[in-house]
C-alpha atoms as an extended CHARMM CRD file, in Angstrom:
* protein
*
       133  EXT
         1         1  UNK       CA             85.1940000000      126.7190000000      115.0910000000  PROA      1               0.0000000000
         2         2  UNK       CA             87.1130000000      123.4100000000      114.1390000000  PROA      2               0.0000000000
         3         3  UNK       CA             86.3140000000      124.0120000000      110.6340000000  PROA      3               0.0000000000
         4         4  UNK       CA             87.6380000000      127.1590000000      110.5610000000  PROA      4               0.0000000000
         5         5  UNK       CA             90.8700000000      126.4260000000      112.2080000000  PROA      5               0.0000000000
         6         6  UNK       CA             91.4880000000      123.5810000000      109.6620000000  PROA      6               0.0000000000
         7         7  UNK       CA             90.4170000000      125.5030000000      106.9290000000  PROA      7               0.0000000000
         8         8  UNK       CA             92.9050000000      128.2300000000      108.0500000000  PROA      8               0.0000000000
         9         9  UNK       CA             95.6210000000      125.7120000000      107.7350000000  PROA      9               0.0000000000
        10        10  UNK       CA             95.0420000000      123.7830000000      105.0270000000  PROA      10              0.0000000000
        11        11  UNK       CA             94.9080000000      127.5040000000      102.9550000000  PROA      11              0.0000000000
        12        12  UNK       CA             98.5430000000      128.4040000000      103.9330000000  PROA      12              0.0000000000
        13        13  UNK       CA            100.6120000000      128.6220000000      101.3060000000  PROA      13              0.0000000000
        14        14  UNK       CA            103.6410000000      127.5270000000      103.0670000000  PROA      14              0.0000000000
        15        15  UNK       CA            101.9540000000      123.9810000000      103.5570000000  PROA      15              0.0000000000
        16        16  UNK       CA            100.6010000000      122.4660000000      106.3770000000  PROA      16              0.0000000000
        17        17  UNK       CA            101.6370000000      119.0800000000      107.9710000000  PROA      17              0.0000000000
        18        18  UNK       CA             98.4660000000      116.4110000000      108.9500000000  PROA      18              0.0000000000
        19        19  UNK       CA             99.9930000000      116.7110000000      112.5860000000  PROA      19              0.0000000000
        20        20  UNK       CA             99.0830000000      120.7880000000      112.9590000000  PROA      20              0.0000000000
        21        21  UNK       CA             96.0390000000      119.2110000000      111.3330000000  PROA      21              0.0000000000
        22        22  UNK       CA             95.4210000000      116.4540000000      113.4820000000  PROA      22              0.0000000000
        23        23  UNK       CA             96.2810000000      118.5690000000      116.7310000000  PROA      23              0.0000000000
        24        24  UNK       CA             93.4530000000      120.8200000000      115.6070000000  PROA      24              0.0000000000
        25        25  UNK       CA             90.7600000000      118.5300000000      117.7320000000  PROA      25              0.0000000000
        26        26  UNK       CA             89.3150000000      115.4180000000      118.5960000000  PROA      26              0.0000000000
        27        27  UNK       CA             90.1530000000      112.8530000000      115.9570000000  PROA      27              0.0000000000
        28        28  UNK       CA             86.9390000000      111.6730000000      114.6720000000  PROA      28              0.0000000000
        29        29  UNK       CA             86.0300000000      115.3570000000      114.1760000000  PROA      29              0.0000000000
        30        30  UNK       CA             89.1600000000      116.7290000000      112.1330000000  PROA      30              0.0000000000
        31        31  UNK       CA             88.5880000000      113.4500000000      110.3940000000  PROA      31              0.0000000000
        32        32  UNK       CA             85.1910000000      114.0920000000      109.4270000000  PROA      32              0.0000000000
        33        33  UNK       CA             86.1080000000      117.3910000000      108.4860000000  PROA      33              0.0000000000
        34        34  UNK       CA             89.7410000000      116.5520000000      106.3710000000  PROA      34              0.0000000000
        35        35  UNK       CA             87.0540000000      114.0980000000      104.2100000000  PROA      35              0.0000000000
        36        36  UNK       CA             84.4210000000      117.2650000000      103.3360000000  PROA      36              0.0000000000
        37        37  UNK       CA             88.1210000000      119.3930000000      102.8690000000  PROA      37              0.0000000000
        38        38  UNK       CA             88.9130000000      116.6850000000      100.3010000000  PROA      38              0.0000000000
        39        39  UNK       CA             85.6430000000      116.9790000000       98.5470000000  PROA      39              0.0000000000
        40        40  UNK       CA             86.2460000000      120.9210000000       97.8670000000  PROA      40              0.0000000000
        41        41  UNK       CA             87.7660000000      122.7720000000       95.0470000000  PROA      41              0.0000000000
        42        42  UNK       CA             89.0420000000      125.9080000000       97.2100000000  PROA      42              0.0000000000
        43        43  UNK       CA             92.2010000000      126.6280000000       98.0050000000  PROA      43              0.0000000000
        44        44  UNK       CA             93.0610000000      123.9880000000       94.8940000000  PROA      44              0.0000000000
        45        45  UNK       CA             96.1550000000      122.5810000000       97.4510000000  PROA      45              0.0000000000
        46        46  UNK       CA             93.2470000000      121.6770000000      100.3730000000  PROA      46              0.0000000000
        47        47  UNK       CA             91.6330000000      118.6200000000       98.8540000000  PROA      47              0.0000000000
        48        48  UNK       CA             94.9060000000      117.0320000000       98.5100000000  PROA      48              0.0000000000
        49        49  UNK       CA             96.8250000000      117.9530000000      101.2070000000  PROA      49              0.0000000000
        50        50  UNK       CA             93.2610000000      116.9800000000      103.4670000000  PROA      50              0.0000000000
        51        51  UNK       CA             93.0740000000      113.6330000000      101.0190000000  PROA      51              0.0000000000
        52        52  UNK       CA             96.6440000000      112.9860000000      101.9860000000  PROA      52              0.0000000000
        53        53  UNK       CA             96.4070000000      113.2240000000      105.6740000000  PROA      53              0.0000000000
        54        54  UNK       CA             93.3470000000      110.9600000000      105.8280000000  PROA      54              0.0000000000
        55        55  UNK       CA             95.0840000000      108.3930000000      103.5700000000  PROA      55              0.0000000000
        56        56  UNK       CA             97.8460000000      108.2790000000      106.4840000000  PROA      56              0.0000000000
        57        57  UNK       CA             94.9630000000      107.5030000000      108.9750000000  PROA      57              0.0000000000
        58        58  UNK       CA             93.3690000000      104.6740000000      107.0210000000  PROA      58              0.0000000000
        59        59  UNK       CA             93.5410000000      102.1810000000      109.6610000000  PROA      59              0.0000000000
        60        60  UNK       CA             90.1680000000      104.5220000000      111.0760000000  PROA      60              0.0000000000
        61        61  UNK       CA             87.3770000000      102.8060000000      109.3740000000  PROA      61              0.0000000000
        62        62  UNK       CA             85.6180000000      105.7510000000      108.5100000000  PROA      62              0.0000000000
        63        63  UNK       CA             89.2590000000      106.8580000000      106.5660000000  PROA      63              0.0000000000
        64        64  UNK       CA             89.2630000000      103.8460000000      105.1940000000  PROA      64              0.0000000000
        65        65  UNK       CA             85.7440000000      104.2490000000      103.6070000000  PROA      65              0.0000000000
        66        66  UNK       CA             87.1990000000      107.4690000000      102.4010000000  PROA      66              0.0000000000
        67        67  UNK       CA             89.7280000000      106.5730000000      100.7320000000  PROA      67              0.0000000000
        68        68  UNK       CA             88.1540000000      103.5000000000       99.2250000000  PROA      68              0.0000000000
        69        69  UNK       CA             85.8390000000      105.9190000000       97.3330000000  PROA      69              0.0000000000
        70        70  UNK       CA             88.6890000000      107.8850000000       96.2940000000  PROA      70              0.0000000000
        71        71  UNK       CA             90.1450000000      105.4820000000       94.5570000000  PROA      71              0.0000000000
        72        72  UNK       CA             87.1210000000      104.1270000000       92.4400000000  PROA      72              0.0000000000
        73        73  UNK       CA             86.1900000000      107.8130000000       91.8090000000  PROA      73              0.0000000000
        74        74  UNK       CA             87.1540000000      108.7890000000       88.1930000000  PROA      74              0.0000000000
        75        75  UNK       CA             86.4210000000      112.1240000000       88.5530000000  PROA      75              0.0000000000
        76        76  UNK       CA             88.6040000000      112.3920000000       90.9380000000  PROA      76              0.0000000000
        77        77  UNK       CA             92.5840000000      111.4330000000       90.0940000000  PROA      77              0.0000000000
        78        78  UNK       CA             94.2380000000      113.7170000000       92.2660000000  PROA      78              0.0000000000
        79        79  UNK       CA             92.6300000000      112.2150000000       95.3610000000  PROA      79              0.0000000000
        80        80  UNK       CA             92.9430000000      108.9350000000       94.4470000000  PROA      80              0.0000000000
        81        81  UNK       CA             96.8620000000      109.4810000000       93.7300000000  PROA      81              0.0000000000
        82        82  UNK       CA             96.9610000000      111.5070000000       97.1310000000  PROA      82              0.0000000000
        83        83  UNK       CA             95.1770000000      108.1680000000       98.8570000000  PROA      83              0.0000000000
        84        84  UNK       CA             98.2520000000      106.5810000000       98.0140000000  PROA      84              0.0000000000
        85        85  UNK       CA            100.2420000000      108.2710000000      100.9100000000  PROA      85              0.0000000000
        86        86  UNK       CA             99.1470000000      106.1730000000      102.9960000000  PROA      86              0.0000000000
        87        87  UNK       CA            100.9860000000      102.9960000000      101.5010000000  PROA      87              0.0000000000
        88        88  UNK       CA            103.5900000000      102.6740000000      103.8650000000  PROA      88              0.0000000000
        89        89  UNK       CA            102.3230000000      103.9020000000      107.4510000000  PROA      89              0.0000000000
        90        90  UNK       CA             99.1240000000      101.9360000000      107.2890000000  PROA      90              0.0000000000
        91        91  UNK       CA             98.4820000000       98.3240000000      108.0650000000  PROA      91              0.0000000000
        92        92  UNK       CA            100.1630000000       95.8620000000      105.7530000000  PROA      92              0.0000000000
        93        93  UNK       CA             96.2840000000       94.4320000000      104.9770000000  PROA      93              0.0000000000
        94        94  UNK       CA             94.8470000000       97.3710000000      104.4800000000  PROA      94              0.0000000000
        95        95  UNK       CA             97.8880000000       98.5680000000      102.3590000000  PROA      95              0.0000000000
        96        96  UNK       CA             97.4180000000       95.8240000000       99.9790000000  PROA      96              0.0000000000
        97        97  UNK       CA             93.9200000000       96.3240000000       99.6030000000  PROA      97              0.0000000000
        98        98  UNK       CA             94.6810000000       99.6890000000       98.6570000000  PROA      98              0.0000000000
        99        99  UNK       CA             97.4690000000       98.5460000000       96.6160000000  PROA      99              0.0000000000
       100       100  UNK       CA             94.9030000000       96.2670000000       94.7460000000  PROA      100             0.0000000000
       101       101  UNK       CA             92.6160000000       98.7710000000       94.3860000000  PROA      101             0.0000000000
       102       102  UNK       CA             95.6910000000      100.9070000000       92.6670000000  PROA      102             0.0000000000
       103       103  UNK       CA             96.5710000000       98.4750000000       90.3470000000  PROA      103             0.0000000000
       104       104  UNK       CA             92.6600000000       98.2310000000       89.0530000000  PROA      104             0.0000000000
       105       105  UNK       CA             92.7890000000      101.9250000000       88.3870000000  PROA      105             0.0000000000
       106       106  UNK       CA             96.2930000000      101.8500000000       86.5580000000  PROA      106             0.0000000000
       107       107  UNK       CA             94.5500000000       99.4970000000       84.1890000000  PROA      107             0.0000000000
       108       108  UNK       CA             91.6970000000      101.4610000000       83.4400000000  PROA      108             0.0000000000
       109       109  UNK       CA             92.7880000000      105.0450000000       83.8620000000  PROA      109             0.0000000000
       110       110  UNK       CA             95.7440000000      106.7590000000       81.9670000000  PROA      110             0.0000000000
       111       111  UNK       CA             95.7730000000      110.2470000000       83.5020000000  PROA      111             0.0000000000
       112       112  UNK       CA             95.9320000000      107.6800000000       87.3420000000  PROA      112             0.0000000000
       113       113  UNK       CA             98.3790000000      104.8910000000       85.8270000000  PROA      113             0.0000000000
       114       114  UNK       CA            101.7770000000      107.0730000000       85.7680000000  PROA      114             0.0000000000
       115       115  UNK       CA            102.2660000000      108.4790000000       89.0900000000  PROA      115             0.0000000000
       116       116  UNK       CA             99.9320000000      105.2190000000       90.5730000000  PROA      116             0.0000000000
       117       117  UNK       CA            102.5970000000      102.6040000000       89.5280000000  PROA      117             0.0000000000
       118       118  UNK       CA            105.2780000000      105.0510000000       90.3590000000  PROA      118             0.0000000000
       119       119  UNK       CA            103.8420000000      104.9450000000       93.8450000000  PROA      119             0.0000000000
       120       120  UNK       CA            103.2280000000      100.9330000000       94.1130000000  PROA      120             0.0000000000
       121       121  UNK       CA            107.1270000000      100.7850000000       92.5020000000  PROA      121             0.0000000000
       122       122  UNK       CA            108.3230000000      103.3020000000       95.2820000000  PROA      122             0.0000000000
       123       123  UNK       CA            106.5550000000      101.6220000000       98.6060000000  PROA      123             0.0000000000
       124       124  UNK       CA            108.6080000000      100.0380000000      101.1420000000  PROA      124             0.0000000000
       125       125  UNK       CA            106.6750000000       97.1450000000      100.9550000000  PROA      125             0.0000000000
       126       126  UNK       CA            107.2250000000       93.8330000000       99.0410000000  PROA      126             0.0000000000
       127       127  UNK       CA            103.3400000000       93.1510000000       98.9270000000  PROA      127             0.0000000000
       128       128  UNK       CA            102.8180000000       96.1710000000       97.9510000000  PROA      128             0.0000000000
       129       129  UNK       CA            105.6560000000       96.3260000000       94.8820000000  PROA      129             0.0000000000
       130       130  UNK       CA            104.2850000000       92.8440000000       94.2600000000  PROA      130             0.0000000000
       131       131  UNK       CA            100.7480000000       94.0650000000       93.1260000000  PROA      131             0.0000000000
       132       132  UNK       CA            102.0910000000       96.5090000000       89.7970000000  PROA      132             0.0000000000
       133       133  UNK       CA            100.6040000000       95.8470000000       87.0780000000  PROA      133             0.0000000000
C-alpha cells in the first residue's frame, strides 16, 4: 500500500515535494522505501527526487548510511549529486562529513566534480565552502 502511494507520487510529472512524501507514513517506512525508490531506473525523475528527500533526512542513521553509499558509488552520479541536498538542513557534523566525502569524489570523478563543487561553493555553510577542492 505505502509503496504504491509513494510510487504514485514520486511518478507525477508536476513534481512531488519530500513532505507529500514524508506524510505518506511512518518515517522509518517511507524511508526505507525513498532508499529502494533511489535504487530504480523508472520513472527516470524517482531515484532523484527519492535520493533527494533522503539526503534532507540524513541526520536518520539509516539515511545517513544511504547516502554515504551514494556518494562512493561511481555508477551512480546523479544520486550522489542529489545527496548533496542535504548540505544545509542537516547537522553541521554530518554536513561536513558529507562535504568531505564530496570533495573526494570531485577529485576523482569528472562527470561528479562540476555540479559537486558548485554545490560545496553554494552551501550556507563556512565548513562546508571550506572543504572545495
Amino acid at each position: 500500500m505505502l509503496h504504491e502511494a509513494l510510487y504514485q507520487l514520486l511518478a507525477s510529472r508536476d513534481g512531488v515535494t519530500c513532505e507529500s512524501l514524508w506524510a505518506a507514513g511512518p518515517h522509518d517506512a517511507v524511508r526505507d522505501e525513498l532508499i529502494a525508490f533511489a535504487a530504480t531506473d523508472r520513472p527516470p525523475w524517482a531515484p532523484i527526487t527519492a535520493a533527494k528527500c533522503v539526503a534532507r533526512a540524513a541526520d536518520d542513521d539509516v539515511a545517513w548510511t544511504a547516502v554515504q553509499a551514494w556518494m562512493v558509488d561511481p555508477a551512480r552520479p546523479g544520486l550522489a549529486v542529489a545527496a548533496l541536498d542535504g548540505l544545509d538542513v542537516i547537522g553541521e557534523v554530518r554536513a561536513v562529513a558529507l562535504a568531505d566525502l564530496a570533495a573526494a569524489r570531485i577529485d576523482t570523478d569528472a562527470r561528479f566534480a562540476p555540479l559537486g563543487r558548485s554545490r560545496l561553493e553554494d552551501s550556507a555553510r563556512p565548513a562546508v565552502r571550506a572543504k572545495v577542492p
